[in-house]
Residue, then its C-alpha position, 0 to 999 in steps of 0.5 A: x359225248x363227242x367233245x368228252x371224246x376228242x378231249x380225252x383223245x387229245x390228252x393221251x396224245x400229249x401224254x405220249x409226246x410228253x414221253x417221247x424220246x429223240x434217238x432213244x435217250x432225250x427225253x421230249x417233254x411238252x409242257x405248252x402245247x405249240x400251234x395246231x399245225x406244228x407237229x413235234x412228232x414230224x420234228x423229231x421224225x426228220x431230226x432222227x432221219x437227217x442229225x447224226x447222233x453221235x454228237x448229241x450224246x451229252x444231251x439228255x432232255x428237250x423242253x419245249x414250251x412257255x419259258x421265263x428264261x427264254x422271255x426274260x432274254x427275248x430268244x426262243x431257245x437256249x443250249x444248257x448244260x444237256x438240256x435244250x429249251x425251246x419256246x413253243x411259240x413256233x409257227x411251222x414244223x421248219x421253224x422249229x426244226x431250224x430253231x432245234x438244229x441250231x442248238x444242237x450246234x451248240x450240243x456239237x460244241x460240247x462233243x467236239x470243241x477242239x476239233x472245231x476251235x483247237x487250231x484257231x481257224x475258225x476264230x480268224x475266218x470269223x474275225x475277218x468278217x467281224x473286221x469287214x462288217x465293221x468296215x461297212x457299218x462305220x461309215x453308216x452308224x456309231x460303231x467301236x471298232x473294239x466291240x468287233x474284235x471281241x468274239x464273246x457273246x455280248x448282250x450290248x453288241x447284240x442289242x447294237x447289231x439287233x435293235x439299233x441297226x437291226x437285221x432287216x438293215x443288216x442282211x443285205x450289207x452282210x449278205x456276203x459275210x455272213x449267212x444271215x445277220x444273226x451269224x455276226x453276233x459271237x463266236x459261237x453264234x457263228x459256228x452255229x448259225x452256219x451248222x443250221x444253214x448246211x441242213x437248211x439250205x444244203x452246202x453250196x452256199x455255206x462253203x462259198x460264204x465260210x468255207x473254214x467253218x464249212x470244213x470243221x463241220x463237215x469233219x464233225x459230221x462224220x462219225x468215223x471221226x471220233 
């Protein structure tokens, strides 16, 4: 009796993630369970109180669980096409509202790309690191100068700055580049890796490393600016 009823509990406890909405138009659909200490509910409580949703009116759907597409390119999310897709294998309630709020950079870049990319600004303070970051590693590892110049992602640099220099050898000859390794990887990956970082670590730091696309930011934030 007790297991029937703690079972049944359990499921109309999904069942009402399963029809929870972020800001009243995402749906948040759950199809793995994550981790017994990791609350969606707590999530998308703190993302409803801190992430302004003007910039995440294109986005209609958040899929939280056990992905193919996710395995298949070893990342635990992916920004597509309104829908964010997030691997249920995270391990805190912060893990996972990092791994959201990065993607929501992503999102932002959809509502607001050319207030972020238009003047070309961010481009070149992430140029300028990428021509730094090349500076350091070529005297330590096999490096083409060409594959830093290119802002795209690329999955050969990304298996370069992630498996055959790894970002545990990164972080401390990046630590004044970038906010965390991952930031060198594209463009685009940059503008995202430092959006996370104004809402996890607050934007002291985040000005003093890229104080360019710390402005662009703090501009999009605002929703007087659209």
């Amino acid at each position: 009796m007790t297991n029937r009823y703690l079972t049944e509990s359990a499921l109309k406890a999904q069942e009402t993630l399963r029809d929870r909405t972020l800001f009243g138009h995402i749906h948040v659909q759950i199809s793995d369970q994550p981790p017994q200490n990791v609350s969606v509910k707590t999530v998308l409580g703190m993302i409803q109180k801190s992430f302004p949703r003007h910039l995440l009116s294109d986005m209609d759907s958040i899929y939280i669980g056990n992905f193919k597409m996710l395995n298949d390119r070893q990342v635990d999310s992916m920004y597509v096409s309104g829908a964010v897709l997030v691997s249920s294998n995270h391990e805190s309630d912060k893990d996972l509202f990092d791994t959201l709020i990065h993607e929501f950079a992503h999102a932002a870049e959809e509502i607001a790309g050319d207030q972020i990319y238009g003047d070309g600004d961010v481009e070149r303070e992430f140029l300028g690191k990428r021509k730094a970051l090349f500076v350091i590693l070529r005297d330590h590892y096999k490096v083409n100068k060409n594959d830093f110049l290119n802002t795209h992602f690329s999955y050969n640099f990304d298996n370069l700055l992630n498996n055959e220099i790894g970002y545990d050898n990164m972080g401390p000859l990046t630590s004044g580049l970038f906010l965390s390794p991952y930031g060198a990887t594209s463009l685009r990956e940059y503008f995202a890796n430092v959006f996370e970082h104004i809402f996890i670590e607050g934007p002291a730091r985040v000005q003093e490393v890229s104080p360019i696309a710390y402005k662009k930011i703090k501009f999009i934030l605002n929703p007087r600016n659209f």
